[in-house]
Every structure is written in structure tokens, then in C-alpha cells.
DSSP file (Angstrom, degrees, kcal/mol; ACC not computed):
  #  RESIDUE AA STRUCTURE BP1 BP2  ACC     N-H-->O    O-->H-N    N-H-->O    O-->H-N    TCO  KAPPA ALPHA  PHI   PSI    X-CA   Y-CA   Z-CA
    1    1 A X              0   0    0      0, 0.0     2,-0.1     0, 0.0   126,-0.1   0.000 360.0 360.0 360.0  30.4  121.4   45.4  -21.9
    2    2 A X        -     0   0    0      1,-0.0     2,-0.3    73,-0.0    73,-0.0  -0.360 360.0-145.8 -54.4 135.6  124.9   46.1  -22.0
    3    3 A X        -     0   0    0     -2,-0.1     2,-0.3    71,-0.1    71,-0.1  -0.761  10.9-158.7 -97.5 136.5  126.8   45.7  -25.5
    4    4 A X        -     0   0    0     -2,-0.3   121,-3.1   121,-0.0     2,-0.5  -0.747  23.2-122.0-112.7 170.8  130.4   44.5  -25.2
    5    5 A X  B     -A  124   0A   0     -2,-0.3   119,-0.2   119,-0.3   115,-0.0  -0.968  17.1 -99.7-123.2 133.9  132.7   45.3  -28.3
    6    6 A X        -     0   0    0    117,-1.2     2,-0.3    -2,-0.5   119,-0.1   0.093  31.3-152.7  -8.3 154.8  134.7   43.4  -30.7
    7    7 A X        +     0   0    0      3,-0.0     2,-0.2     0, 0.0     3,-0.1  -0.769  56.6  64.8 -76.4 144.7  138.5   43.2  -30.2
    8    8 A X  S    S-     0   0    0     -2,-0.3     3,-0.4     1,-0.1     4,-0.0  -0.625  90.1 -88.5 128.9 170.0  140.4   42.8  -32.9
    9    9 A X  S  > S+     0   0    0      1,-0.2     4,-1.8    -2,-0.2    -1,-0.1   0.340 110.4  68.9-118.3 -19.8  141.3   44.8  -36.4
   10   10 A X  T  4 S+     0   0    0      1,-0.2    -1,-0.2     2,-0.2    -4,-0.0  -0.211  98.9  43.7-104.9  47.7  138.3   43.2  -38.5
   11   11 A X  T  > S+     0   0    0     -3,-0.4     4,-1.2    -5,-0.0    -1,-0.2  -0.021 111.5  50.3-117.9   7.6  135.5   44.9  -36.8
   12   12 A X  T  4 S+     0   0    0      2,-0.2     5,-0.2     3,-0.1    -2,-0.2   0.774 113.7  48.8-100.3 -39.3  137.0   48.5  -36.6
   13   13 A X  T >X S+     0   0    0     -4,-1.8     3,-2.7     2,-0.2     4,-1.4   0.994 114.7  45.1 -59.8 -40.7  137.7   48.0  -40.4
   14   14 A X  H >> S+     0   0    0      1,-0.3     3,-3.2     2,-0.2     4,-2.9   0.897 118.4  45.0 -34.7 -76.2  133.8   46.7  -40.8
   15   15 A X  H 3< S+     0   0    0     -4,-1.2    -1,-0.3     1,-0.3    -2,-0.2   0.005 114.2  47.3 -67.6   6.0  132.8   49.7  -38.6
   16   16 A X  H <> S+     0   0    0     -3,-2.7     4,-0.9    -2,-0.5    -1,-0.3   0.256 112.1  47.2-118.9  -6.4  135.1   52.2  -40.5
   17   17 A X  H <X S+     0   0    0     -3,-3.2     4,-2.9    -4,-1.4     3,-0.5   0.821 120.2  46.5 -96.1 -44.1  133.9   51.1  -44.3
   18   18 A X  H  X S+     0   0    0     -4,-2.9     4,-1.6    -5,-0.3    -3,-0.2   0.926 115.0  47.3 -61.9 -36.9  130.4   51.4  -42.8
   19   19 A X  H  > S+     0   0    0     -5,-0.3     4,-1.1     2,-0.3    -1,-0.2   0.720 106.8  45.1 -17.1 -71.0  131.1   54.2  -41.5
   20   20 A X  H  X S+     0   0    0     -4,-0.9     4,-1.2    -3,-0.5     5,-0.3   0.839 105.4  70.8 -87.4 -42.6  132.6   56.3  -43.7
   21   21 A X  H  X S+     0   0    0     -4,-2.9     4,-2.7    -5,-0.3    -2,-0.3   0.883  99.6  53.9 -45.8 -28.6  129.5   54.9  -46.3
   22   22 A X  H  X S+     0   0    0     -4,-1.6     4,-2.8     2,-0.2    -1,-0.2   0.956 103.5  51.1 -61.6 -42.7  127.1   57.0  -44.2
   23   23 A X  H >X S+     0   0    0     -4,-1.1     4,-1.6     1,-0.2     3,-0.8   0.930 111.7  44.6 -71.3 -67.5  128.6   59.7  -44.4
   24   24 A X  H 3X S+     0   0    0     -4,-1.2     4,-1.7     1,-0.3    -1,-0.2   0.793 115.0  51.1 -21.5 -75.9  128.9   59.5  -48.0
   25   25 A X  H 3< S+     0   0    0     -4,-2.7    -1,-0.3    -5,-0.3     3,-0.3   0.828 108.7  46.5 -34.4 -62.0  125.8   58.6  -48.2
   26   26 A X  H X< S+     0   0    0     -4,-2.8     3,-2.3    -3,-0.8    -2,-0.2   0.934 112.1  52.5 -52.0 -57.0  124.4   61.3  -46.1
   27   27 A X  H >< S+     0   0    0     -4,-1.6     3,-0.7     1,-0.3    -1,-0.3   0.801 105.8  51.6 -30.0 -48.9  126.3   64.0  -47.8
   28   28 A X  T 3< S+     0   0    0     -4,-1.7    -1,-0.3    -3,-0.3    -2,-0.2  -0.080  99.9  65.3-104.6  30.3  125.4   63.2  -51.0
   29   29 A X  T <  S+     0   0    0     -3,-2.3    -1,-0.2     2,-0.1    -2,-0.2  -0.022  80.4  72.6-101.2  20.1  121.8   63.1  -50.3
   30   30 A X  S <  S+     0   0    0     -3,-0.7     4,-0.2     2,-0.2    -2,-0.1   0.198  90.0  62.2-122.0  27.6  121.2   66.7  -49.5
   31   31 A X  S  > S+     0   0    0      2,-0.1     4,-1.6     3,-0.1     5,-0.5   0.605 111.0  44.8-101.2 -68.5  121.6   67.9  -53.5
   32   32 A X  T  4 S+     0   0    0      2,-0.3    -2,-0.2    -4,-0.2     5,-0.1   0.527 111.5  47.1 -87.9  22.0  118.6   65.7  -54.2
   33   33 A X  T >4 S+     0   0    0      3,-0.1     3,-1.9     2,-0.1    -1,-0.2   0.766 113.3  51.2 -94.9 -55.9  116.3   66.6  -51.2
   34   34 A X  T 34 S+     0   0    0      1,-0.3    -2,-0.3    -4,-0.2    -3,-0.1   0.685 117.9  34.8 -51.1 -34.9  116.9   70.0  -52.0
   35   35 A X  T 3< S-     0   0    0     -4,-1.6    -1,-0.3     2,-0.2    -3,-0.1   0.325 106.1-125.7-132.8 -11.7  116.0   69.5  -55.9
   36   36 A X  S <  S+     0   0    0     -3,-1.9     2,-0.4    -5,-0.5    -3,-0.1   0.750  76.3  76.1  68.3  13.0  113.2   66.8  -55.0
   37   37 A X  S    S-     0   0    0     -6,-0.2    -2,-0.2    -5,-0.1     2,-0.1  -0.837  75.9-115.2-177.9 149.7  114.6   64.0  -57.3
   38   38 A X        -     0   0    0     -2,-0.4     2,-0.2     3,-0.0     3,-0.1  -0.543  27.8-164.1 -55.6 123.2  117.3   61.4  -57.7
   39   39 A X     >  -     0   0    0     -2,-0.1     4,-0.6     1,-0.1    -7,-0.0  -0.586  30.6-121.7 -96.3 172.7  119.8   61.8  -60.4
   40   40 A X  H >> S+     0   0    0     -2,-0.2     3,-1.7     1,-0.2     4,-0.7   0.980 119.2  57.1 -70.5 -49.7  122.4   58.8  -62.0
   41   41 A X  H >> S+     0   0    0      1,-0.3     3,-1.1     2,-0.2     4,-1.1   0.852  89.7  73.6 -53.2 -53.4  125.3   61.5  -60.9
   42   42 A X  H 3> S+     0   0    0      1,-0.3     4,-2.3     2,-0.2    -1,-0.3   0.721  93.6  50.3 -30.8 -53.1  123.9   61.3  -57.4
   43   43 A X  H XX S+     0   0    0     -3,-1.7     3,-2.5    -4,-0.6     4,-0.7   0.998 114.2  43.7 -50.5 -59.2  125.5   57.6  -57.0
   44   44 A X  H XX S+     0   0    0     -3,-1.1     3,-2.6    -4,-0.7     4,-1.0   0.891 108.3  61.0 -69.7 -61.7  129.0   58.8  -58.2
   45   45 A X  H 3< S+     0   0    0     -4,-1.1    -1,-0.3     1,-0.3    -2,-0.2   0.742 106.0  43.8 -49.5 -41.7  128.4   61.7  -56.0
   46   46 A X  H << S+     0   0    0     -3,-2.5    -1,-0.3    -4,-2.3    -2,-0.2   0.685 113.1  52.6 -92.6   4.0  128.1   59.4  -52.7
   47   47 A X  H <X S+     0   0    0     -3,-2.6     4,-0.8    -4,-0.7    -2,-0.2   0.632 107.3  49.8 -91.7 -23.7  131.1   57.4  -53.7
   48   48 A X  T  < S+     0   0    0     -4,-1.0    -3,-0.2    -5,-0.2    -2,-0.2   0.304 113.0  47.9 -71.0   3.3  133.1   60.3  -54.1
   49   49 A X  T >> S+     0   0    0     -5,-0.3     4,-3.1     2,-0.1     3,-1.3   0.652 105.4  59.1 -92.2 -14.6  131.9   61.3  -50.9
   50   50 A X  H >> S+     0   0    0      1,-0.3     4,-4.0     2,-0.2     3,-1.2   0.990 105.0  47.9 -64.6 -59.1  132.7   58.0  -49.5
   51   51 A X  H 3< S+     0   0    0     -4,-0.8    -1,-0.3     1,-0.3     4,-0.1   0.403 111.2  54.7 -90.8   2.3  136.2   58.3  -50.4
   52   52 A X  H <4 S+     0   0    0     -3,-1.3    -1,-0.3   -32,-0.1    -2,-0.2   0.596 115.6  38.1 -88.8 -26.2  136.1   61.9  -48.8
   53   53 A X  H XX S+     0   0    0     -4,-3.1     4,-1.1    -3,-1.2     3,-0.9   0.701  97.5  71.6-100.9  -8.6  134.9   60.6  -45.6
   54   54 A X  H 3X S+     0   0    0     -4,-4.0     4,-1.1     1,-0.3    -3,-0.1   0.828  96.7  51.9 -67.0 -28.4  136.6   57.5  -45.2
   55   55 A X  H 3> S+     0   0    0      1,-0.2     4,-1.1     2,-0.2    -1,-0.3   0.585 117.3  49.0 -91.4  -3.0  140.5   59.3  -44.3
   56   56 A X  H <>>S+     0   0    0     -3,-0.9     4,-2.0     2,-0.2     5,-1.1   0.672 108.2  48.1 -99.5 -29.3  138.1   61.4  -41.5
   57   57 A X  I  <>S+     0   0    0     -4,-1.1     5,-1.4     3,-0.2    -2,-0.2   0.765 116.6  43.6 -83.3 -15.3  136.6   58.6  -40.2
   58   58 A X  I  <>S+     0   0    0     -4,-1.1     5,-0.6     3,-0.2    -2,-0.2   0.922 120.1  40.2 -75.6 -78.3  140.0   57.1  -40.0
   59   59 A X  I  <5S+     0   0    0     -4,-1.1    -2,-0.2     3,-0.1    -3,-0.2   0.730 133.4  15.9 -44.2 -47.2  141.8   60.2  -38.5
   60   60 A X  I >X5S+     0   0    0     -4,-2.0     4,-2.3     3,-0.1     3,-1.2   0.879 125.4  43.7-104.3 -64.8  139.0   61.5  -36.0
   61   61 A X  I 3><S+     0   0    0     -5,-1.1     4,-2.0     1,-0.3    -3,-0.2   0.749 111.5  48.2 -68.2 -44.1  136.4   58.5  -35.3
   62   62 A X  I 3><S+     0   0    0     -5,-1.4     4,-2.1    -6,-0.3    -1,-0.3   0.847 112.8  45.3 -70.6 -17.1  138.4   55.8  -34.9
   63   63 A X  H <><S+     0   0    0     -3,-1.2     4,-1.8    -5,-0.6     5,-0.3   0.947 118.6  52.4 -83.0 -51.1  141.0   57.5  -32.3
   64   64 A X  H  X S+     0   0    0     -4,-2.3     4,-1.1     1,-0.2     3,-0.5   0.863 116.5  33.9 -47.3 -39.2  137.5   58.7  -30.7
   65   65 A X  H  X S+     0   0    0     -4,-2.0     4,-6.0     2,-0.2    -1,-0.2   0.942 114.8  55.7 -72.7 -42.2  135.9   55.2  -30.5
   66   66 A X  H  X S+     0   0    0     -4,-2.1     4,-1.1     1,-0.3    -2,-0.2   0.711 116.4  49.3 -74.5 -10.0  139.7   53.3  -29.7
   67   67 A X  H  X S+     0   0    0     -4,-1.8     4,-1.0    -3,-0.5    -1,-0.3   0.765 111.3  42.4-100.0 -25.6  139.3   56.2  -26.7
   68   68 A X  H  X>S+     0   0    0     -4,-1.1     5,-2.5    -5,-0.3     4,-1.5   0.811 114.3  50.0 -77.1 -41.3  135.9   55.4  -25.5
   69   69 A X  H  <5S+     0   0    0     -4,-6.0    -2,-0.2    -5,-0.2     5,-0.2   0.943 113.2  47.4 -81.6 -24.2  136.4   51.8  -25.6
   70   70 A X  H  <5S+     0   0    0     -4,-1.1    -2,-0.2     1,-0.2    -1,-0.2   0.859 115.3  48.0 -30.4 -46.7  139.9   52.3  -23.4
   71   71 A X  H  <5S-     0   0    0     -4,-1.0    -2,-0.2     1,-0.1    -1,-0.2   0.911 113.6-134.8 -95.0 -30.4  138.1   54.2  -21.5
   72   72 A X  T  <5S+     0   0    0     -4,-1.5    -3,-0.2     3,-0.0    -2,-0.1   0.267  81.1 100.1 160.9  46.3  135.0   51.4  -21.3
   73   73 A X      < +     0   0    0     -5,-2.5     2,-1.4     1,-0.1    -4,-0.2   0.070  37.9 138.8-118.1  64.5  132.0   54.0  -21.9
   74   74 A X        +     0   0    0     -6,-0.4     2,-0.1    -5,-0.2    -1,-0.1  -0.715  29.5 146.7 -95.7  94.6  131.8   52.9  -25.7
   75   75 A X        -     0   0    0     -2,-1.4     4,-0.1   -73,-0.0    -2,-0.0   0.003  67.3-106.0-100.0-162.1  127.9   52.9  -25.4
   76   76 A X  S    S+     0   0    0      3,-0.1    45,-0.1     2,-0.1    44,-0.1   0.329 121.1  46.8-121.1  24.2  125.9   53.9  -28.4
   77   77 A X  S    S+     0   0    0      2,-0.1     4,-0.3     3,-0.1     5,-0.2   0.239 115.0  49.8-110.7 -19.8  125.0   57.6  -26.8
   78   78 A X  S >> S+     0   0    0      2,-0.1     4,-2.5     3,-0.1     3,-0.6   0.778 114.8  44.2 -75.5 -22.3  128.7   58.0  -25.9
   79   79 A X  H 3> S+     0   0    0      1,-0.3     4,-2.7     2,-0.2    37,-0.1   0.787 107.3  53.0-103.9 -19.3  129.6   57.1  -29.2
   80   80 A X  H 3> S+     0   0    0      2,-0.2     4,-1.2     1,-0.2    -1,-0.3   0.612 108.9  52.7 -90.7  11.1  127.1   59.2  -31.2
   81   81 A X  H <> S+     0   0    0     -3,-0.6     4,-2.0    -4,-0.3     5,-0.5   0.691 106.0  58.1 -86.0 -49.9  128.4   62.7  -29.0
   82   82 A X  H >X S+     0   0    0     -4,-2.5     3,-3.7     2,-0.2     4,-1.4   0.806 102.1  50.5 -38.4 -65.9  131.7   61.4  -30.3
   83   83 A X  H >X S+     0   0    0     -4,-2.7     4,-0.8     1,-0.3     3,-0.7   0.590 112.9  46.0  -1.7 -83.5  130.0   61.8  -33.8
   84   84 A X  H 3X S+     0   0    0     -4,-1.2     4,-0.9     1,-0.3    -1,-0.3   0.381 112.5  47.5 -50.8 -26.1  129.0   65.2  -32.9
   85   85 A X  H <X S+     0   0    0     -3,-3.7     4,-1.0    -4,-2.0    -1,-0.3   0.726 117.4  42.5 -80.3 -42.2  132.5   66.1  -31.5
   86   86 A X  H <X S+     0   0    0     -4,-1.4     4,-2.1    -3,-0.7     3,-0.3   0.890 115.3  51.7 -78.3 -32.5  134.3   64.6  -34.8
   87   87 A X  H  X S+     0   0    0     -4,-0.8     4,-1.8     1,-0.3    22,-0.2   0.921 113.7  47.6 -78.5 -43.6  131.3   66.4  -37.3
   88   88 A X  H  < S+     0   0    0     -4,-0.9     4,-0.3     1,-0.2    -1,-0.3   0.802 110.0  48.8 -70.2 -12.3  132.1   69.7  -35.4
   89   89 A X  H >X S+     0   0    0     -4,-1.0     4,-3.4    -3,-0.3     3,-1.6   0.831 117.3  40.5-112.2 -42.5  135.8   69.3  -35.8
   90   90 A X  H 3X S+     0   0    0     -4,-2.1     4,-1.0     1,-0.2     3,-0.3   0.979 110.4  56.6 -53.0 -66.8  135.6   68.6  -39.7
   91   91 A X  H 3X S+     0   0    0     -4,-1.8     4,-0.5     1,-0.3    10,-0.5   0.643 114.0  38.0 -33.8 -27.5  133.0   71.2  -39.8
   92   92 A X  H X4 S+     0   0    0     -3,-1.6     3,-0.6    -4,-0.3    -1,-0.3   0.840 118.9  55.9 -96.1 -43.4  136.2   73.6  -38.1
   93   93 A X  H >< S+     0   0    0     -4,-3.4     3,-0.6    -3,-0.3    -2,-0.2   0.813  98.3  57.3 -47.2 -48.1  138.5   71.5  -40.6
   94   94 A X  H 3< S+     0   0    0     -4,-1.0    -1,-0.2     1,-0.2    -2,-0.2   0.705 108.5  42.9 -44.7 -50.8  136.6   72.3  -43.9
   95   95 A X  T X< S-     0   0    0     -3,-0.6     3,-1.9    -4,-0.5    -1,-0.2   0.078  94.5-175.4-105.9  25.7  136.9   76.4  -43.7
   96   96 A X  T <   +     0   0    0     -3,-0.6     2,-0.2     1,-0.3     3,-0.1  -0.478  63.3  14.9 -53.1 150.6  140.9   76.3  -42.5
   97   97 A X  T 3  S+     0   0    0      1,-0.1    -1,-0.3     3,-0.0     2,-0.1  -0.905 121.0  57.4-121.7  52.8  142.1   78.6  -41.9
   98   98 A X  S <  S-     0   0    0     -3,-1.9     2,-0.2     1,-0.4    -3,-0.1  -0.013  96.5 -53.1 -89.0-167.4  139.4   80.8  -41.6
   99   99 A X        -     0   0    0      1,-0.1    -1,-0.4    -2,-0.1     2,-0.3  -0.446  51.5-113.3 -35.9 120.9  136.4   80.7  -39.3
  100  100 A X        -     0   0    0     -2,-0.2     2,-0.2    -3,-0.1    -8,-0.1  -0.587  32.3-127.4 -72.6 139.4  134.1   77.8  -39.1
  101  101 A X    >   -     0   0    0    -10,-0.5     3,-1.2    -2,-0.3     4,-0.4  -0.572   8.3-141.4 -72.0 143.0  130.8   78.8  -40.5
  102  102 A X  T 3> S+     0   0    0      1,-0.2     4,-0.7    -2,-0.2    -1,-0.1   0.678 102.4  69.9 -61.6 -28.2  127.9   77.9  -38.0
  103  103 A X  T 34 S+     0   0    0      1,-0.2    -1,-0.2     2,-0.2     4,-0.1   0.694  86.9  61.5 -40.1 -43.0  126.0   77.1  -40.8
  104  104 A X  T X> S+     0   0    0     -3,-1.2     4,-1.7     1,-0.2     3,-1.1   0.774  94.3  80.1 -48.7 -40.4  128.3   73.7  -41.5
  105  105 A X  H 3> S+     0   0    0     -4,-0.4     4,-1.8     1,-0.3     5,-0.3   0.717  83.5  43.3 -66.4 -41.3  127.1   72.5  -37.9
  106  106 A X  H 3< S+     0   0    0     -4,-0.7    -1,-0.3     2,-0.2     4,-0.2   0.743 122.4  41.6 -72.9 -23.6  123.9   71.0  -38.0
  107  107 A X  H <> S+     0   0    0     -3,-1.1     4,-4.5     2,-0.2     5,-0.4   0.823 117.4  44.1 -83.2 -63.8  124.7   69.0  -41.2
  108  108 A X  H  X S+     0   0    0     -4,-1.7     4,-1.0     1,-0.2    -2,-0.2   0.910 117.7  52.0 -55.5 -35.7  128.2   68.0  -40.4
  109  109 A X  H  X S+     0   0    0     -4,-1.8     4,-1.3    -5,-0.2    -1,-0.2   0.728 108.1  45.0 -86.4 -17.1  126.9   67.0  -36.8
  110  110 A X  H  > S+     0   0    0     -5,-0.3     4,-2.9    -4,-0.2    -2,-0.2   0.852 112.6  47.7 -91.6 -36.8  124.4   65.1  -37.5
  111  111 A X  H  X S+     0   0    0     -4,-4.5     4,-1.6     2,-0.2    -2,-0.2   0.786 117.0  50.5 -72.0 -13.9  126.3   63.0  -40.4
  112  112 A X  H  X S+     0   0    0     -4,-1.0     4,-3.2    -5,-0.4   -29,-0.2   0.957 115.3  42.8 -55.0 -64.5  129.3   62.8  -37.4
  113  113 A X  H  X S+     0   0    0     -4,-1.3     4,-2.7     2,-0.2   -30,-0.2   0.956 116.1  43.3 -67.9 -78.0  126.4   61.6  -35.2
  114  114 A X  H >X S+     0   0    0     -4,-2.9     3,-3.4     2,-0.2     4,-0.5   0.851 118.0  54.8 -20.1 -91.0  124.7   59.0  -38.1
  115  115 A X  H >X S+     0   0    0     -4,-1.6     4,-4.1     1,-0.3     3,-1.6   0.677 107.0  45.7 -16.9 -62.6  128.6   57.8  -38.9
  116  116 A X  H 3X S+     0   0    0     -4,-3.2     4,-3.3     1,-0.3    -1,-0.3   0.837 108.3  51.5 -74.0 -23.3  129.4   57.0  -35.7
  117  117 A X  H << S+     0   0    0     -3,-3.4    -1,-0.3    -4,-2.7    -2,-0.2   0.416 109.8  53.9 -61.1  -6.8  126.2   54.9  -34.8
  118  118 A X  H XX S+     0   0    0     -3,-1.6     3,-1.8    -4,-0.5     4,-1.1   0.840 109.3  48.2 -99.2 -82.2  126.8   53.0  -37.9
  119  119 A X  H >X S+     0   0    0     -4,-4.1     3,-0.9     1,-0.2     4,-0.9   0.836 112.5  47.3 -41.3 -50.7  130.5   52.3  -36.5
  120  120 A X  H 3< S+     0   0    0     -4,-3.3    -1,-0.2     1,-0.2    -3,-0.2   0.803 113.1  52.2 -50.9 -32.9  129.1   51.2  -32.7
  121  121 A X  H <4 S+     0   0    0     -3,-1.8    -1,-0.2    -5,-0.2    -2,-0.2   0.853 110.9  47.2 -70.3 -36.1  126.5   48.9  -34.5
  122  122 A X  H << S+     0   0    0     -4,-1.1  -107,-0.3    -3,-0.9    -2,-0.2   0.482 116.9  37.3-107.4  -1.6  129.2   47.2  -36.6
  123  123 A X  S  < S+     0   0    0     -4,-0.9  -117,-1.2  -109,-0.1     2,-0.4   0.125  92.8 102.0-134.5  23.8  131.8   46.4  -34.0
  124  124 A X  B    S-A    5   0A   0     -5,-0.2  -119,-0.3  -119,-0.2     3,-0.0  -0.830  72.8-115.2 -99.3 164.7  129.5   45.5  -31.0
  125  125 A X        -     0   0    0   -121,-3.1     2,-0.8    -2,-0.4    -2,-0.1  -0.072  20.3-122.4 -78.4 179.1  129.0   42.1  -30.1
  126  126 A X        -     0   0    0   -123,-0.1     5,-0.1     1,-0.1    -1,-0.1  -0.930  35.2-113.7-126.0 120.9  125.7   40.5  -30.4
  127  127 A X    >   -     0   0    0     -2,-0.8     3,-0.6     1,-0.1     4,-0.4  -0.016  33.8-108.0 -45.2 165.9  124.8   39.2  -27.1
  128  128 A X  T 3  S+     0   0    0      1,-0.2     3,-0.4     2,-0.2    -1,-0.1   0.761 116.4  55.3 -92.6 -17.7  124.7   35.2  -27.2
  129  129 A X  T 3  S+     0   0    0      1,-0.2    -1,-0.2     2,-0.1    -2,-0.1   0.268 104.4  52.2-103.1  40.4  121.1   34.8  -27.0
  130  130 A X    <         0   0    0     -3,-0.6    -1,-0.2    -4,-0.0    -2,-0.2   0.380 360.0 360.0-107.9 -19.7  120.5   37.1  -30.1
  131  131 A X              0   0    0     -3,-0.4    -2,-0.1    -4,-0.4    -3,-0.1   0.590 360.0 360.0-101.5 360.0  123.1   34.9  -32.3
């Protein structure tokens, strides 16, 4: 059940708008679990996250993916450690140029994690007797 990946410049942008839209998402859903309900701000809140995560998903995720698929393990458990490697390195990015707090990690690694399984879905190829 191997997945081959896209070549090409339109499925790393697909996979980097989707991308960076989890994260946004995910970010800007953890005001209204904590508060137990949805507000209008909430939307604006994940589109201004969008546009916070998109230049990290650029900067970390894509050089991590374009290096896992060089390397040919871009699987969708290689790609979601990347996640985790790219959420811990914002997480270290975010308190420059102090400490990173330990606190950041579990949030920031798991939307790393989310992100990048959103990118590996959106630039593999679909086997031919799935299309």
C-alpha cells in the first residue's frame, strides 16, 4: 500500500495552504474548548492564525517534506514525526531568545504533527484503482 507523491509545484502549494489551514485551525480552537463555546471572533481568530502559520509551514515543513521525499521515506508516519520535529522547533522559535517553555510542546507538537498529515494527504498520489 505504498503512496507515491506528486512532483511538481501544484501539490506542495495544495499541501502547504492545507497545511498551514490546520494549523490555524487547530490553534484557534483551543480559546473555545477551553471556554466551552464558539464565538464570531473565533473565525477571524483562525484566519489570523492561518496567516501565522502559513510562512512556518513554508520555512520548516516544506524543506522537511522536500527532504523526506529526496530521501524516499515520505510515508505518512515519517511525515507526521516531521510535524513533531517542525512543532518543537516553532515551539523553541516562539520564546527566542529565551528558553522554550515545556508547556508549548504538547500543543505545538501535535498541531506540527495534524499540519503535516494534512500536507502528506494533499500531495500523494491516489493509487489508479482508487481514481
Amino acid at each position: 500500500m505504498d503512496e507515491s507523491i506528486e512532483q511538481g509545484w501544484k501539490p506542495l502549494l495544495r499541501g502547504t495552504a492545507l497545511a498551514a489551514a490546520v494549523a490555524g485551525v487547530a490553534l484557534a480552537s483551543t480559546e473555545p474548548l477551553r471556554r466551552g463555546s464558539l464565538e464570531l471572533s473565533d473565525f477571524g481568530m483562525a484566519l489570523f492564525a492561518f496567516y501565522f502559520a502559513l510562512p512556518a509551514v513554508v520555512a520548516i515543513g516544506v524543506p522537511l517534506f522536500l527532504t523526506l521525499r529526496w530521501l524516499g521515506w515520505a510515508r505518512w508516519w515519517s511525515s507526521a514525526l516531521a510535524g513533531v520535529a517542525g512543532g518543537a522547533a516553532i515551539a523553541a522559535i516562539v520564546r527566542w531568545p529565551g528558553a522554550p517553555s515545556l508547556s508549548d510542546l504538547p500543543l505545538l507538537c501535535a498541531v506540527g504533527a495534524a499540519s503535516a498529515l494534512a500536507f502528506w494527504w494533499a500531495v500523494r498520489s491516489k493509487r489508479s484503482d482508487e481514481r
